[in-house]
C-alpha positions as CSV (number, residue, x, y, z in Angstrom):
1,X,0.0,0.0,0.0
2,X,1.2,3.5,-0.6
3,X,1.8,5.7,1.8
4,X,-0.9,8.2,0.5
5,X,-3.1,4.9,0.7
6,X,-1.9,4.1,4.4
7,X,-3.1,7.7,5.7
8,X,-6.1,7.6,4.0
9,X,-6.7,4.5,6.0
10,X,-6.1,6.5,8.8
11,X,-8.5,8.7,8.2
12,X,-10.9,6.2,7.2
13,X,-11.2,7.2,3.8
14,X,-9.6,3.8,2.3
15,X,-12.2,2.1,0.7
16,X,-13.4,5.6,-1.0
17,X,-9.6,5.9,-2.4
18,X,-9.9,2.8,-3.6
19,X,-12.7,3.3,-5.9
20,X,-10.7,6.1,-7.3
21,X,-8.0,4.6,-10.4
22,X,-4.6,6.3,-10.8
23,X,-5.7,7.9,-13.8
24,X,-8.6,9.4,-11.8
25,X,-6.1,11.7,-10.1
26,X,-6.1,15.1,-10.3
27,X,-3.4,16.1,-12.8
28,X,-2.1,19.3,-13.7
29,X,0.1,18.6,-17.0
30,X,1.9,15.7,-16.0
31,X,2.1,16.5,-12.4
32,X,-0.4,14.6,-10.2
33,X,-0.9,15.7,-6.8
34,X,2.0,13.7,-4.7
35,X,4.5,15.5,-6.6
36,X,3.1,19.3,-6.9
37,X,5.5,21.9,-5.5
38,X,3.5,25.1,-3.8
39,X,2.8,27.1,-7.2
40,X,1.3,23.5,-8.8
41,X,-0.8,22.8,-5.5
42,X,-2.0,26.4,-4.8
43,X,-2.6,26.7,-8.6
44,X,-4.2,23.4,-8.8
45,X,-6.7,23.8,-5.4
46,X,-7.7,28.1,-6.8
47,X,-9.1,26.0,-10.1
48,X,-9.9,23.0,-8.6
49,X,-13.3,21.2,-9.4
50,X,-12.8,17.9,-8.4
51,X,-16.4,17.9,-6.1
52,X,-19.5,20.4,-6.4
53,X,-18.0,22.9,-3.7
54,X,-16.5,25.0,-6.2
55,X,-19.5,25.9,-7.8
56,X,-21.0,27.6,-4.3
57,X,-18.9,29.5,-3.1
58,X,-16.5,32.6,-3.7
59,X,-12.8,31.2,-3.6
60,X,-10.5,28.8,-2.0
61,X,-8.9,29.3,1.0
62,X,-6.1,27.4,0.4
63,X,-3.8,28.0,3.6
64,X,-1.3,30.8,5.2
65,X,1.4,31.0,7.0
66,X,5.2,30.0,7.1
67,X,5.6,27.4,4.8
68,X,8.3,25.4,6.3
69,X,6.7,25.6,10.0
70,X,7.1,23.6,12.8
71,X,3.7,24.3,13.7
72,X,0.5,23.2,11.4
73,X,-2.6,23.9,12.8
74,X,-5.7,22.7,11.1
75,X,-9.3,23.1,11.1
76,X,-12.3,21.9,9.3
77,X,-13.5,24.4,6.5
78,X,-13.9,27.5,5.4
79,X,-16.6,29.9,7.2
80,X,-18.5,32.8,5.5
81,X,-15.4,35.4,6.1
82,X,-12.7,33.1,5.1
83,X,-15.1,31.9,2.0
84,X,-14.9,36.3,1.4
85,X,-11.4,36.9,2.3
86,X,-9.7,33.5,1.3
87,X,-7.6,33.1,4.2
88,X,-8.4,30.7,7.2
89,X,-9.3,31.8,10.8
90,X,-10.4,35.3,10.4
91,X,-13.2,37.7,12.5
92,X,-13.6,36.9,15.9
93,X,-12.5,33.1,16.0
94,X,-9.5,34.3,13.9
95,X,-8.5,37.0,16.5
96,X,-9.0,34.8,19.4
97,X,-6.8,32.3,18.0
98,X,-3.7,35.1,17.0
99,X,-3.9,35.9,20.5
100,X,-3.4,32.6,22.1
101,X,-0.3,32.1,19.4
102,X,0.8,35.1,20.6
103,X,1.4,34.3,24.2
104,X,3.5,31.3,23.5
105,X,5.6,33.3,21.0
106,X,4.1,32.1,17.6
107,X,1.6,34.1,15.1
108,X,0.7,33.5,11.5
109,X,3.7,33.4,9.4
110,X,5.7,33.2,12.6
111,X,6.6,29.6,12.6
112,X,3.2,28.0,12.0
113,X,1.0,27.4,9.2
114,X,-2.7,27.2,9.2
115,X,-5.3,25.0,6.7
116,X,-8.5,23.3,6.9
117,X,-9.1,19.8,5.5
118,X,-11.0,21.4,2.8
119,X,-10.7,24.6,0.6
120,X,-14.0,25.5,-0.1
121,X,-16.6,26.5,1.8
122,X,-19.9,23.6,2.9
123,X,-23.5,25.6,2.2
124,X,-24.5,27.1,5.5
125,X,-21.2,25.8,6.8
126,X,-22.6,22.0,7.3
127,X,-20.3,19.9,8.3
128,X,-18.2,18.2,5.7
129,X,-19.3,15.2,3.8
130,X,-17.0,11.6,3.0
131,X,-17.1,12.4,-0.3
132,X,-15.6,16.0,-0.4
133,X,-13.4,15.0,2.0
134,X,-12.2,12.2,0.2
135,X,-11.2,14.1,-3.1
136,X,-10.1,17.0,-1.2
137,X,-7.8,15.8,1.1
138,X,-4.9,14.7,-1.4
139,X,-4.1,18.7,-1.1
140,X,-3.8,18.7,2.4
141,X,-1.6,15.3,2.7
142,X,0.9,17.2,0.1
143,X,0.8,20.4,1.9
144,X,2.5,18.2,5.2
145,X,4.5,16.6,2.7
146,X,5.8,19.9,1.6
147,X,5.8,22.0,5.1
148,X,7.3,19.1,7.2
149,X,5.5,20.6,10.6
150,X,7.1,18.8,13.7
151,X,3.5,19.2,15.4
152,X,-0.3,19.2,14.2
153,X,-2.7,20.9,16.3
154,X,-6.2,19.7,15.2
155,X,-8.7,22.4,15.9
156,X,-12.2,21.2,16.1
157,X,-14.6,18.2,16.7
158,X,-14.9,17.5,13.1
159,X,-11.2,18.3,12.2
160,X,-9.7,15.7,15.2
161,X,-12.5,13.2,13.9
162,X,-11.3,13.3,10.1
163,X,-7.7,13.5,10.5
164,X,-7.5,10.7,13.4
165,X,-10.4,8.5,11.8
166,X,-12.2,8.6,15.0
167,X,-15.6,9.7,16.0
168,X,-14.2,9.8,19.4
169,X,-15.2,13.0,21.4
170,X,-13.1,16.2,22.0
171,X,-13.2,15.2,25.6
172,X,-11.4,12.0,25.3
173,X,-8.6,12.8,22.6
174,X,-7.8,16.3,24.4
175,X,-4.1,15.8,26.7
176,X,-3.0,12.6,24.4
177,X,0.1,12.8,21.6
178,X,-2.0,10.8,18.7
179,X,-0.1,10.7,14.6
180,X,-1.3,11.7,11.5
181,X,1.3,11.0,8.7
182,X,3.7,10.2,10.8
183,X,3.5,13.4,12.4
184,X,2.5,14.3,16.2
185,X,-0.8,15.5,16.4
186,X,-3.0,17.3,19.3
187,X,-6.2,18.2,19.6
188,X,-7.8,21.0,21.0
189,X,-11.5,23.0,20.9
190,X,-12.2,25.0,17.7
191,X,-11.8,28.9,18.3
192,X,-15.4,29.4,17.2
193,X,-16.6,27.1,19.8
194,X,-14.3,29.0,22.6
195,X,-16.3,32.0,21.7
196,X,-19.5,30.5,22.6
197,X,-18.1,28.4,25.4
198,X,-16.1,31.0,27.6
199,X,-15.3,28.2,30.3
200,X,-13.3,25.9,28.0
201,X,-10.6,28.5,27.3
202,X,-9.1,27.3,30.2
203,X,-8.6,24.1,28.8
204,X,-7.8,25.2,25.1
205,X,-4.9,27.3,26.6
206,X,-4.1,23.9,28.4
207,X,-3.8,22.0,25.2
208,X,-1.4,24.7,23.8
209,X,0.6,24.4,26.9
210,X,0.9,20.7,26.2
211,X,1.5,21.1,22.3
212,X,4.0,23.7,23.4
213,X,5.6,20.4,25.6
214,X,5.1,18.1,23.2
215,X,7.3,19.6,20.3
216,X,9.6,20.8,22.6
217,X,10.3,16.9,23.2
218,X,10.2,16.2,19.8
């Protein structure tokens, strides 16, 4: 099995990749996805059409931040603003979030980078379904391929769910060192959800503190 095959499994995606023949890749010119550099995949994800997301909404939101971080922090999907400005983690949730980098010495382009597991935006900001998933996540397997993070934060119910292959609660992966990729991953509560849940701040700030420890050990 590939290694592109083997996370998949992960993720619980395998027997939808499987359906999918080699030649059913998404190409550009002779490039398929496993081998894009950053101009092929960011040119490849602004035009991409692969499921029927494109077709509602305003633009991708392909990712932002330092490009060879140590840090990747990933969440689940574009929202309204970041469907408007194409960049993840904006308004509110977005400032939230700067300010916890900010007090352990990190920010956007500052060491991290931040993506969702898909690029375009879900109608009404559902939840995403197996299918986009499935054909979207090749971009986000060769963006860790190409940023090499030490540490992957998963923000989110549905982000920790996707990327572990779980449907485990928040509760229960929260305070653990888990891998996706090979990489170290954490989990923590989305910053939307802080700003509705005041209380669990507290603990999100306890999971940086503990991603904070975990890389440091890495």
């Amino acid at each position: 099995m590939s290694r592109r095959g083997e996370i998949l499994g992960e993720m619980g995606l395998a027997p939808l990749w499987k359906l999918r023949s080699v030649e059913a890749e998404p190409k550009m010119g002779s490039e398929s996805i496993s081998s894009m550099d950053w101009p092929q995949l960011k040119a490849k994800v602004a035009g991409c059409t692969d499921c029927h997301l494109r077709a509602g909404c305003t633009q991708t939101v392909f990712g932002v931040g330092d490009e060879n971080a140590d840090w990747l922090l990933v969440g689940e999907a574009p929202g309204s603003e970041e469907d408007r400005l194409g960049e993840p983690f904006v308004g509110q949730a977005g400032r939230l979030l700067d300010n916890m980098l900010a007090a352990i010495g990190l920010g956007r382009g500052k060491n991290v980078y931040i993506a969702n597991v898909l690029k375009c935006r879900p109608p009404g900001n559902r939840n995403p379904e197996p299918g986009e998933v499935a054909k979207c996540s090749p971009h986000l397997l060769r963006q860790i391929d190409l940023i090499k993070p030490k540490l992957i934060v998963a923000m989110g119910r549905f982000a920790a769910q996707t990327l572990l292959g779980t449907d485990a609660t928040i509760a229960s992966l929260r305070g653990k060192v888990h891998r996706y990729a090979g990489v170290p991953l954490v989990v923590t509560y989305h910053p939307a959800y802080l700003l509705r849940n005041l209380p669990d701040k507290a603990k999100a700030w306890a999971d940086l503190l503990f991603a904070l420890k975990t890389i440091g050990g890495y």
